[in-house]
N, C-alpha and C positions, 0 to 999 in steps of 0.2 A: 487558483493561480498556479501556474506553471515554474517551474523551476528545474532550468538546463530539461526542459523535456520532458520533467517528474511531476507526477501529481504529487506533493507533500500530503501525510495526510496523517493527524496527531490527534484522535480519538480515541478514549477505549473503548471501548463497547461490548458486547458479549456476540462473542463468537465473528469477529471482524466482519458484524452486518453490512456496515454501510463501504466497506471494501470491496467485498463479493458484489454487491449491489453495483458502484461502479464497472465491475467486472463484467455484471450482465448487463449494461450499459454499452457495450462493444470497447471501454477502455480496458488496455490490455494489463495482465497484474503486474508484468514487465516495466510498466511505464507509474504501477502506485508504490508508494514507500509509505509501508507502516513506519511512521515516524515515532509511536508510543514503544516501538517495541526494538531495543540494543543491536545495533549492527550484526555483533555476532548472532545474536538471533534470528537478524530477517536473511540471514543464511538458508534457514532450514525451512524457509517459505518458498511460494509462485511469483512474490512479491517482490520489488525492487530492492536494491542493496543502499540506495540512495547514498 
């Protein structure tokens, strides 16, 4: 499901497999938001700020 654009995406998993995996899916990391992991966190990612 999409949201404003974002892939939500509120897993944890080890080592954000199923992230990167989207990733190499052609969706961009621009467009995922690690939702497991505190805003200020997804700062220091490739990943969306969501």
């Amino acid at each position: 499901m999409l949201l404003h654009d974002l892939l939500p995406y509120s897993t944890i998993d080890s080592e954000n497999l199923i992230a990167q995996e989207l990733a190499d899916l052609g969706i961009p990391k621009t467009d995922i938001v690690l939702g497991f992991h505190a805003p200020f966190e997804r700062q220091s990612t490739e990943y969306a700020l969501g």
